[in-house]
C-alpha positions in Angstrom: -135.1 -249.9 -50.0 -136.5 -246.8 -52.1 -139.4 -248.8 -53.1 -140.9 -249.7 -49.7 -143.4 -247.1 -48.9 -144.3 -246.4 -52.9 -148.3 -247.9 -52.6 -149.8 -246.2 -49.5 -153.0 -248.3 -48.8 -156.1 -246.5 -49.6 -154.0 -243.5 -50.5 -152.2 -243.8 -54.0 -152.8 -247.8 -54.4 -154.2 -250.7 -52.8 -152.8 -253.6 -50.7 -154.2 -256.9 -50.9 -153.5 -260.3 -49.7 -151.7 -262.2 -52.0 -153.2 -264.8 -54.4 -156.6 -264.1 -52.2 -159.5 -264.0 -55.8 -161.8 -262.9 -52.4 -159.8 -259.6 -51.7 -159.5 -258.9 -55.3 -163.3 -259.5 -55.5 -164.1 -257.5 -52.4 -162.0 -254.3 -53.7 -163.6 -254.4 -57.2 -166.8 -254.4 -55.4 -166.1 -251.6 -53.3 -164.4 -249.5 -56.2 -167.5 -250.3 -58.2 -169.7 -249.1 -55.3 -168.0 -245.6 -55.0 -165.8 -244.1 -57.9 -164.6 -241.5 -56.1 -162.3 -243.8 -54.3 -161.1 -244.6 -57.6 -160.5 -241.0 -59.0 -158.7 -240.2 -56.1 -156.2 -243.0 -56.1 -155.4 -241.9 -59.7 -154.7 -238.0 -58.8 -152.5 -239.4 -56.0 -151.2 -242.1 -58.2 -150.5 -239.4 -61.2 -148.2 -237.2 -58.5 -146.3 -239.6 -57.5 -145.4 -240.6 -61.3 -144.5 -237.1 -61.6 -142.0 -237.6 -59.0 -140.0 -239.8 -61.3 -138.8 -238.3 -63.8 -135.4 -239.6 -66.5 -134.0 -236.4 -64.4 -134.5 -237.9 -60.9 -133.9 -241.7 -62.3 -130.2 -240.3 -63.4 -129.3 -238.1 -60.2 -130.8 -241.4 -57.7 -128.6 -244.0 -60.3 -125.4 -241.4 -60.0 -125.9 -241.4 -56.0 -126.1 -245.3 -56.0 -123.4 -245.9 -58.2 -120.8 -243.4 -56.5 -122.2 -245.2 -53.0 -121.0 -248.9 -54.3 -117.4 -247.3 -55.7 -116.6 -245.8 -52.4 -117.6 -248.9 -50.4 -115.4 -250.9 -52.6 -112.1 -248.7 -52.0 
């Protein structure tokens, strides 16, 4: 899936265990205790947005949809 590597833990995003109030409570504490994690997940967070672009969304949806035609031949 194009989707499966899009949050890099630590590096553009943060993985937590789900419904876990603990692991939410332990990273706010630890984004709290150092905002420089923070502003560097948002640099990271603000290339990757760049990446998509309507441009890229319409080339990537073209590819998809002229994969599922020629399967279906």
């Amino acid at each position: 899936m194009v989707l499966d590597n899009l949050i890099v833990n630590d590096t553009n995003g943060f993985l937590i265990e789900k419904h876990s109030t603990k692991a939410i409570s332990e990273l706010f504490e630890r984004l709290c205790a150092n905002k420089i994690v923070l502003q560097s997940i948002g640099i990271e967070r603000r290339k990757l947005a760049s990446e998509y672009t309507w441009e890229s969304y319409r080339n990537n949806f073209t590819k998809f949809m002229l994969e599922v035609v020629n399967t279906n031949l």
